[in-house]
C-alpha positions in Angstrom: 38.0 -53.4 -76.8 35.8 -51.7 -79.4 32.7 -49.8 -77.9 29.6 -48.9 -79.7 28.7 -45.0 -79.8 25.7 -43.2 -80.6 26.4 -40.0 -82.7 24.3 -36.8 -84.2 26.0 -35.0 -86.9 25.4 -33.6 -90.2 26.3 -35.4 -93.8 28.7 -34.1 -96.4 25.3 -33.2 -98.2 24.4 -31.1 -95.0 21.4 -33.2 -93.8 20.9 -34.3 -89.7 22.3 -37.7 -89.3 21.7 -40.0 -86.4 23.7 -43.4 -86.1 25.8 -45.8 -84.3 29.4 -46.4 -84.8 32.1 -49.0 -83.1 35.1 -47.5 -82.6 38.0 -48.0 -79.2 37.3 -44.3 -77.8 35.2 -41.1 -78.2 38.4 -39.4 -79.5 38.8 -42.2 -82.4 34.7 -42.8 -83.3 34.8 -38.6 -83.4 37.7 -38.7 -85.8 36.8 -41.4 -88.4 33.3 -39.5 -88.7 35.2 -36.4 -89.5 37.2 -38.2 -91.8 34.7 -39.6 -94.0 33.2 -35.7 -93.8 30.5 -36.1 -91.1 30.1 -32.6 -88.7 29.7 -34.3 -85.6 27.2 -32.5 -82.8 26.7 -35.0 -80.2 28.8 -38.7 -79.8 28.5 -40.7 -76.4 29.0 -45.1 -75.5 26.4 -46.5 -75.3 25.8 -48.6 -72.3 24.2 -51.9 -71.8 21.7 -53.8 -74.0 19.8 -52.3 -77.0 16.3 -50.4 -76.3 13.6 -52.7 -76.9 12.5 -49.5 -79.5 16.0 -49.2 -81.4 14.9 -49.1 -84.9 17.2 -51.6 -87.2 17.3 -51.4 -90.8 13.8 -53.6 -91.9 14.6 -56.7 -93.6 12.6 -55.8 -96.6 15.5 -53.3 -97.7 18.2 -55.4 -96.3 16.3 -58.0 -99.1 16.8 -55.3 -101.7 20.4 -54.0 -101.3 21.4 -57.6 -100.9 19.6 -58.1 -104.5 20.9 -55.8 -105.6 24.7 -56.0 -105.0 24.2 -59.6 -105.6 23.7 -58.6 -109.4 26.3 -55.8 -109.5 28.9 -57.9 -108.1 27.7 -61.2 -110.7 28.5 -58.7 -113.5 31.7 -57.6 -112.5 31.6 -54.2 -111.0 33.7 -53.8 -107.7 32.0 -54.0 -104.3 32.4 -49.9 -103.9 31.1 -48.9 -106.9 28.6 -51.3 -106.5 27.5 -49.6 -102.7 27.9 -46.3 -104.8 25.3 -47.5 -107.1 22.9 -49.0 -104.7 23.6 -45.9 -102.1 22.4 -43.1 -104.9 19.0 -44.7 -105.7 18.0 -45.8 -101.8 15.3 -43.9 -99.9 15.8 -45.3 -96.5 17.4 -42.1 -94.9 19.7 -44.6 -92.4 20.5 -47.2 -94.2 21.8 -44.3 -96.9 23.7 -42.7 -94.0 25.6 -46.1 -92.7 26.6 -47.1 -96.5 28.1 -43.8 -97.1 30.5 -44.7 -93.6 30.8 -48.4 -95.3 32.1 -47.1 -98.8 34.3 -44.3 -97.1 35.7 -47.3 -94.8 36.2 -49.7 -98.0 38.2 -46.6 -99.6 40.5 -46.8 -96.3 41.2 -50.2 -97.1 38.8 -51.8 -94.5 37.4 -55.4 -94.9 33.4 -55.3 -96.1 32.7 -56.8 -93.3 34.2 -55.2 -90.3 32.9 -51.5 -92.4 29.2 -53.4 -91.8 30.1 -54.3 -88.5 31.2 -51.0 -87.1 27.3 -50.4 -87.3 26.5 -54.2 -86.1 23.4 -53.1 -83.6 21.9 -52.0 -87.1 22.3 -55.5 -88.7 21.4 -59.0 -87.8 24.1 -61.3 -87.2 24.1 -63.5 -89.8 24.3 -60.7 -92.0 28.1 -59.8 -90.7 28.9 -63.6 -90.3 28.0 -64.3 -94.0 29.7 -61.0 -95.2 32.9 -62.3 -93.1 32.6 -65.7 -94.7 32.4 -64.5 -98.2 35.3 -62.6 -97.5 37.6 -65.5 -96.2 35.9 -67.8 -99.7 36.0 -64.9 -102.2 32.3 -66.4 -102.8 30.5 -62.7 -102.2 28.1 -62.7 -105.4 27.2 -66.1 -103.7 26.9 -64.5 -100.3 24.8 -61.6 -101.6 22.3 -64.3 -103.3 22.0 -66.1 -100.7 21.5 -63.4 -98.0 18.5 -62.1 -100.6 16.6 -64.6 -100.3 17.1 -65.4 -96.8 16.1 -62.0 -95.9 13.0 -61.8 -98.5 11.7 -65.3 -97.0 12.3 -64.0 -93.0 10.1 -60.6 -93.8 7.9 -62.6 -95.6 7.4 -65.1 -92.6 7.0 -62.0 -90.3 4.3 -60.3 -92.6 2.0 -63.5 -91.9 3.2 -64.0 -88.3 1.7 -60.4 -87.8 -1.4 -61.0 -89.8 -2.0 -63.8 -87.5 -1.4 -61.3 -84.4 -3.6 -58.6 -85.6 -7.0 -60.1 -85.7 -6.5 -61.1 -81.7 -5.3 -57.7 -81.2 -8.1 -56.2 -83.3 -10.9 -57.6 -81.4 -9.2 -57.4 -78.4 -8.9 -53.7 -78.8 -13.1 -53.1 -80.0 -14.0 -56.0 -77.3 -12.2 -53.0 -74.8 -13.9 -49.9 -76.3 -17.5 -51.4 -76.6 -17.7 -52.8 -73.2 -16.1 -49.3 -72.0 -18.6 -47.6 -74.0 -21.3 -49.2 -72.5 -20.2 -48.8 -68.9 -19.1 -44.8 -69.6 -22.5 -43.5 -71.6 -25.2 -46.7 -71.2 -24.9 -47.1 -67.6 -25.8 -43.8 -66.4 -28.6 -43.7 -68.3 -30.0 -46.5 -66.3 -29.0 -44.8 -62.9 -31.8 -42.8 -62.4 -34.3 -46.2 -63.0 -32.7 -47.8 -60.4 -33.3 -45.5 -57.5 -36.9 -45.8 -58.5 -36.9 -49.5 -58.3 -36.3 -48.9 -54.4 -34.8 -52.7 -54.4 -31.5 -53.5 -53.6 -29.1 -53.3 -56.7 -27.2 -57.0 -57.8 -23.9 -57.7 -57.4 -23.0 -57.6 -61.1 -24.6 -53.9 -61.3 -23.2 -52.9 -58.0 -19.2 -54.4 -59.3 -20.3 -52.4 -63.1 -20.8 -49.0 -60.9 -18.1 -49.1 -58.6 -16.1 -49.6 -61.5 -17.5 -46.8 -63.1 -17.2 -44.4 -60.2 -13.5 -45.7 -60.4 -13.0 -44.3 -63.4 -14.5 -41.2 -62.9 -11.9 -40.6 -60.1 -9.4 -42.1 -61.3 -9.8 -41.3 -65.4 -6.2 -39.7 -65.7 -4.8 -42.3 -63.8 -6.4 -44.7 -65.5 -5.0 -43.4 -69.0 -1.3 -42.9 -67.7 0.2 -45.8 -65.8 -0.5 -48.0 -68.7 1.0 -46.1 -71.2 4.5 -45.2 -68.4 3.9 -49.0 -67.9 4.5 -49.6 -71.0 8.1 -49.3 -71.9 9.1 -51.0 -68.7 7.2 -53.7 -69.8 8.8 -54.3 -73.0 12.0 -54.0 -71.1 10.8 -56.7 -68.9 9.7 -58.8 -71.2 13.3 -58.4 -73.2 15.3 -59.2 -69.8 12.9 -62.4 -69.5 13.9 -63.2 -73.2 17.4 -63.6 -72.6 16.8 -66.4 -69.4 16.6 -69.7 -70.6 14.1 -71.2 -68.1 11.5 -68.6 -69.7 12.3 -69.9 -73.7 12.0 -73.5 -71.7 8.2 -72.0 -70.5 7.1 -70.6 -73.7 8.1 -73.9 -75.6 5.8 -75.5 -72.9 2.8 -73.0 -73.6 -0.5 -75.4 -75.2 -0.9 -73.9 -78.5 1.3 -71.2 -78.8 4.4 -73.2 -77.6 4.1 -75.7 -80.7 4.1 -72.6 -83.0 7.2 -71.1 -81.5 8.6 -74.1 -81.2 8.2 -75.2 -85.0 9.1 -71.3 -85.6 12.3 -71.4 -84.1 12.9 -75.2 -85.6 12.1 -73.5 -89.1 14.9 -70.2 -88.4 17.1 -73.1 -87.5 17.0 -75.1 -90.1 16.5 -72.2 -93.2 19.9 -70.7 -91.3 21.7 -73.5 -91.3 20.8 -74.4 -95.1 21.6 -70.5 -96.1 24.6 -70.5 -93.9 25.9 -73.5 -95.6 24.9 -72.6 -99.4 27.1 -69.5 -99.2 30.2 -71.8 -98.5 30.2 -71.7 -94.4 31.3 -74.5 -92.8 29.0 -77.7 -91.1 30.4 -76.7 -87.9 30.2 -73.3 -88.1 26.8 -72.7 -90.2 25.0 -75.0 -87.2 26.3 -71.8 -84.7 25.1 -69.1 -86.8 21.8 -71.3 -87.0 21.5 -71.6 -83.3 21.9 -68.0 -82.7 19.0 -67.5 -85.7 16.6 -69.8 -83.6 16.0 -66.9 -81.1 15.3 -69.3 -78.2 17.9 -69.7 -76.1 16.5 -73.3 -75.4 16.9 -74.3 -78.9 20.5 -72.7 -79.2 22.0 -74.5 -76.5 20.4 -77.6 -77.5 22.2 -77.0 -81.0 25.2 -75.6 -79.5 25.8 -79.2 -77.2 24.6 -81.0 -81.0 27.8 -78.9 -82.5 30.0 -80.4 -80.5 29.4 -84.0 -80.7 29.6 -83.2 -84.3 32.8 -82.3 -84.0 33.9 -85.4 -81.9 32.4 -87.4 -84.9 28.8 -87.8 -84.2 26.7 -87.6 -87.3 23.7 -84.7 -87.2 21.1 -86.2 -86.8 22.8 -88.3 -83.7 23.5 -85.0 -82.3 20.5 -83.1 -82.5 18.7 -86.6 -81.5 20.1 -86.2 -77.9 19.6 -82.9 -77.5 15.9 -84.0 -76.8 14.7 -80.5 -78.4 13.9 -80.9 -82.2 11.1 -83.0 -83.6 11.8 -85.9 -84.9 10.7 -85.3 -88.0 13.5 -83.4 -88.4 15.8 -85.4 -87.1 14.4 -87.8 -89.4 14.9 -85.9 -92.5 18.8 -84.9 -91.4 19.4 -88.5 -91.2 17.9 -88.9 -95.0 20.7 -85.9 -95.6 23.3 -87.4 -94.7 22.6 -90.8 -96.5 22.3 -89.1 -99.5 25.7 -87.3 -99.3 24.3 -84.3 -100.7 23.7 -81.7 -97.6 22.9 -78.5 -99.9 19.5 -79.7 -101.4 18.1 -81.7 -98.9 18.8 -79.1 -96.4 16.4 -76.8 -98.4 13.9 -79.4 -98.6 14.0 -79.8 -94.8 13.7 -76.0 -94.4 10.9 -75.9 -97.2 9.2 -78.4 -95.0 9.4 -76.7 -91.8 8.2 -73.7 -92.9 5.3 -75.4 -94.7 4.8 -77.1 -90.8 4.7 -73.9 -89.4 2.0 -71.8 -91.8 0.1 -75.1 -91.5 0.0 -74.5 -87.4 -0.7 -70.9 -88.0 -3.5 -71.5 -90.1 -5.0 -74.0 -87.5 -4.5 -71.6 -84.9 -6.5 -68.7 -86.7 -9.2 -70.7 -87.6 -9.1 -71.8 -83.6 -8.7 -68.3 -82.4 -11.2 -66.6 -84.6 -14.6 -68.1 -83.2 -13.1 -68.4 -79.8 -12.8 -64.8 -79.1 -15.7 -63.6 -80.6 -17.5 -66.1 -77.4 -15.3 -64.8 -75.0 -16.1 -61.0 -76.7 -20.0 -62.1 -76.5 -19.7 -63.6 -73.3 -18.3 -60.3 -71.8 -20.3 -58.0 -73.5 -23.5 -59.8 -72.7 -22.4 -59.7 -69.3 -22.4 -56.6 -69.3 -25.8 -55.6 -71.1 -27.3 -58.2 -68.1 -25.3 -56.0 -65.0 -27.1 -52.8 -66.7 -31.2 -53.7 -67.4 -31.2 -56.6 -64.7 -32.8 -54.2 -61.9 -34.6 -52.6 -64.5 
């Protein structure tokens, strides 16, 4: 069984190289990096799951090599001289490194998409699964379109999805400093004042001191655990990811649990419409759409809808019982399958998801934005009272 290995080594240019490659040993993943010309320094398995901080190659250039060979392939040129092409003129240092394995594998005689795959944990899945299928339907210019635009419209998705994170974070963040600011520099300015006052101190002031004094005995401690608490975290919150009970939770979350709902409804259904436009199967385009959902909820749900599909059920039957998608969705699949035509309507039901979902994210901005700046002024003003109220 193949295993994934993390190597150091130099290039045939000379440069430090850092990667992954699958191979079945040490001895074998050593040897195919020495044959493609690679001086390897370091090469060990790597065990388990993924780190949560694993850089992958970013969809935007995955969107522009895909472009790219898309229109070298449409012309004619062969898939190697293609990478050649693409390789020479790309500044992202890994994805450089990992083609140069890829066009030394094609060389060898290896299929495009077991070359890709040797680097999977560099790739998302559907990116091998449509290379494979393009390979088994000789449809790659098709493949390469069609993995272009699926790739543009997924980084474009996550560009607002972040935009929509950062103004939370943002205040968040200055909500933090200012109220530490005051506590740190105001408050012991007002100290002094309040030994004069010879009354007894209220219970907000007395709670915003103590926490002071906290920090000044604690400061260091105070910096560190979050930051060591931090990676552990992340790995926490990953290992919750994968439990299905905690994708059933966040589904069930007011607000946010619409949006990830109607966001992993959207992945679904632009998956399954890509999948199937680049020549994959019903069947087999819903299980590379389930696995794009990223909620393990939703993937079952489409997994069990699979299967009744292939005992004859119609789709929107199947995803019906699943109890999971909207029913405007189901809706719209049923239109689909009236019409006899699955390729265009499935775009239209993916165009209309995602217009759902920027819809949602709109509404929850423009519900999010004057929220937190109460909650801000409701804690700051707190407390600016704890501080001058003995005064």
């Amino acid at each position: 069984m193949a295993q994934t290995f993390l190597f150091k080594a130099r290039n045939p240019g000379g440069q430090k190289v850092k990667g992954y490659i699958q191979a079945d040993s040490e001895r074998e993943a050593i040897g195919s990096l020495l044959q493609h010309g690679y001086a390897v320094t370091h090469c060990s398995a790597v065990r388990g799951e993924p780190s949560v901080f694993e850089p992958k190659v970013p969809l935007k250039e995955l969107a522009v090599m895909c472009r790219q060979l898309g229109s070298f392939v449409r012309t004619g040129i062969p898939i190697v001289e293609a990478l050649k092409t693409v390789r020479r003129y790309m500044n992202h240092e890994r994805l450089k490194n990992v083609l140069g394995l890829v066009i030394a594998d094609l060389s060898a005689g290896e299929p495009l998409a077991d070359s890709f795959d040797r680097h999977g944990r560099l790739f998302p899945p559907f990116f091998i699964k449509m290379l494979r299928v393009a390979e088994e339907t000789g449809n790659l210019r098709q493949s390469f379109t069609v993995l272009a635009d699926h790739f543009q419209k997924e980084y474009q998705l996550r560009k607002k999805i972040r935009r929509v994170l950062t103004y939370p974070a943002a205040v968040t963040v200055f909500a933090l400093i200012m109220i530490h600011s005051l506590i740190m520099l105001a408050l012991p300015a007002f100290i002094g004042i309040y030994g004069k006052t010879g009354s007894s101190l209220p219970w907000i002031t007395r709670a915003l001191l103590d926490y002071r004094a906290f920090l000044d005995r604690h400061a260091f401690a105070a910096l560190a655990v979050p930051l060591i608490a931090f990676p552990f975290l992340a790995k926490w919150v990953s290992t919750l990811r994968k439990n299905k009970q905690f994708d059933e939770f966040i589904l069930r979350v007011p607000v946010a649990g619409k949006i990830h709902r109607k966001l992993a409804v959207y992945r679904f259904s632009k998956t399954l419409r890509d999948a199937y436009a680049g020549g994959v199967p019903i069947d087999r385009a819903m299980q590379i759409a389930s696995e794009a959902a990223n909620n393990r909820a939703i993937a079952e749900a489409a997994d069990r809808a699979r299967e009744k599909i292939q005992s004859g059920a119609s789709i929107a039957e199947a995803l019906k019982e699943s109890h999971v998608f909207p029913n405007m969705l189901i809706s719209m699949m049923h239109a689909v399958e009236e019409s006899g035509d699955i390729d265009s309507p499935l775009a239209d039901v993916a165009e209309f998801n995602r217009f759902e979902l920027e819809q949602d994210m709109e509404q929850f901005i423009s519900f999010i934005e004057p929220s937190l700046m109460i909650a801000v002024g409701l804690v700051v003003g707190f407390v600016v009272i704890g501080i001058v109220l003995p005064v």
